[in-house]
C-alpha positions as CSV (number, residue, x, y, z in Angstrom):
1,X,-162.3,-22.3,55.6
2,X,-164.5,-25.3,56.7
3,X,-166.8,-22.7,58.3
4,X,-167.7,-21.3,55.2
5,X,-167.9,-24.5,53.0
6,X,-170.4,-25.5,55.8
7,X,-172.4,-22.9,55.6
8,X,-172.4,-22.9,51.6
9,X,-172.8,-26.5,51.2
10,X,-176.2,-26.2,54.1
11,X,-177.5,-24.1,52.4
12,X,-177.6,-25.1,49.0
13,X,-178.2,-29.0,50.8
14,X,-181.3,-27.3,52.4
15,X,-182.6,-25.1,48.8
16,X,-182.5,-28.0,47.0
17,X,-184.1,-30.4,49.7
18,X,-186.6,-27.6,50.5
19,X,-187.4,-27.8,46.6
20,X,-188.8,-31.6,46.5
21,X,-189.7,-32.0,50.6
22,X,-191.0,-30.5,53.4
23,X,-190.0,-27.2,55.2
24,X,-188.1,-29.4,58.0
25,X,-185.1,-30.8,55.6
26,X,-183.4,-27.7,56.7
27,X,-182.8,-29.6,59.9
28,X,-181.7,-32.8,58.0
29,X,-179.3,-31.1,56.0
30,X,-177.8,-28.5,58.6
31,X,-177.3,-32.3,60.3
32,X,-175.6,-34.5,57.7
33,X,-173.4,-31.4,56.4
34,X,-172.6,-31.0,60.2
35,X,-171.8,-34.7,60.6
36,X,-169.7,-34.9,57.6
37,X,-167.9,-31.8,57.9
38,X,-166.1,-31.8,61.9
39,X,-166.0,-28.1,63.4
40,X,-166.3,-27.5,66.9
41,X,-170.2,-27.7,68.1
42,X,-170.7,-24.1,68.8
43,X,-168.8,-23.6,65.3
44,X,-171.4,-26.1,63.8
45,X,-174.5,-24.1,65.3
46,X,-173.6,-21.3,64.4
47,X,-172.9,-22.4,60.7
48,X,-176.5,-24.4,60.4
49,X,-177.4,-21.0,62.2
50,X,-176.2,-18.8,59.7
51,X,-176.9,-20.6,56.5
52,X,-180.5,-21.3,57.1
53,X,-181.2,-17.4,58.3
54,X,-179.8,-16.1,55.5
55,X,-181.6,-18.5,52.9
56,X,-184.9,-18.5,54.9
57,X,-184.7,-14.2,54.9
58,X,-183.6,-14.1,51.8
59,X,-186.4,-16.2,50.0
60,X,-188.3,-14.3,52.2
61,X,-187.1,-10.9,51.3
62,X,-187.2,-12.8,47.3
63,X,-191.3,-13.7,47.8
64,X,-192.2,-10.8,49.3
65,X,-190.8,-8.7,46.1
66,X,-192.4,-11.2,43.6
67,X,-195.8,-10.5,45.3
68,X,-195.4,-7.1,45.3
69,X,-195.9,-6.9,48.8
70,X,-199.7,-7.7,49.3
71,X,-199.0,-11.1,51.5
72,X,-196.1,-9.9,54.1
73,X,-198.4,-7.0,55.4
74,X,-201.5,-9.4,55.9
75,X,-199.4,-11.6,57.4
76,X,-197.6,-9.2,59.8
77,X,-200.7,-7.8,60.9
78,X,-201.7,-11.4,62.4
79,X,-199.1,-11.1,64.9
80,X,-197.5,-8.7,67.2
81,X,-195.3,-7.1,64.6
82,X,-197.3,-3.2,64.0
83,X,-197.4,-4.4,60.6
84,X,-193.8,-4.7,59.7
85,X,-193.0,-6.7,56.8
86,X,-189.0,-6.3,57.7
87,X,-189.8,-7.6,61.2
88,X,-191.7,-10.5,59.9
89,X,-188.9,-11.3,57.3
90,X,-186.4,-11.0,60.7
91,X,-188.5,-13.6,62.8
92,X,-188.7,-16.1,59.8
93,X,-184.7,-16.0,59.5
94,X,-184.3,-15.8,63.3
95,X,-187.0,-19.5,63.9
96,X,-185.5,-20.9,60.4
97,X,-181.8,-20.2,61.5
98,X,-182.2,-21.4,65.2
99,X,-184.3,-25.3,63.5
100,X,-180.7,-25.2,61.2
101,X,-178.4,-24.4,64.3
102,X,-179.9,-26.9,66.3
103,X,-179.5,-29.6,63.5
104,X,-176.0,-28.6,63.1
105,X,-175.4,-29.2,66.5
106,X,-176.9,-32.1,67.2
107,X,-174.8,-33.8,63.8
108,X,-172.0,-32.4,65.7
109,X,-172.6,-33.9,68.8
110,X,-173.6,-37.5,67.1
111,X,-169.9,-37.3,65.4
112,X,-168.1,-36.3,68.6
113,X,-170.2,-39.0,70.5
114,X,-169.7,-41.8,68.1
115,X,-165.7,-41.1,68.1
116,X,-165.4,-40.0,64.2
């Protein structure tokens, strides 16, 4: 049950952070809700994991259908991708997920290192 509060309460912590601030709150609020909420570490990663890769891949998939896809393709063709807008939409989920693991795990790690 804490797993998926955790992973609810990131990611609406990181939506509505990533509404007023910069693209990097994702890491601030996969750590406070990991810092607040005690899980294991690896539990705590893969919650921050998990909530930012869906929310990052699915604004993703949710801006690439409100453009009609004429960005995603552009943008896939810069890098090694074939074009793929699906891939593209996978590595943004994959690099957002792994900045919101990390923050989880380092708010885990603070919590088990301070004794709380």
């Amino acid at each position: 049950m804490k797993f998926i509060v955790s992973v609810l309460v990131t990611a609406l912590l990181a939506f509505a952070m990533g509404l007023y601030f910069y693209w990097w709150t994702i890491v601030v609020a996969s750590f406070i809700v990991a810092g607040l909420i005690y899980q294991s570490p690896g539990s705590s990663f893969l919650a921050g994991f998990l909530a930012i890769s869906l929310l990052w891949g699915g604004l993703s998939w949710a801006i690439d259908t409100a453009n009609h896809s004429i960005l995603a393709p552009r943008v896939a063709n810069l890098f090694p991708l074939g074009g793929s807008v699906w891939l593209l939409i996978l590595v943004t989920a994959l690099l957002g997920g792994l900045a919101g693991g990390l923050g989880a795990l380092s708010g885990s790690l603070l919590r088990r290192v301070s004794g709380k």
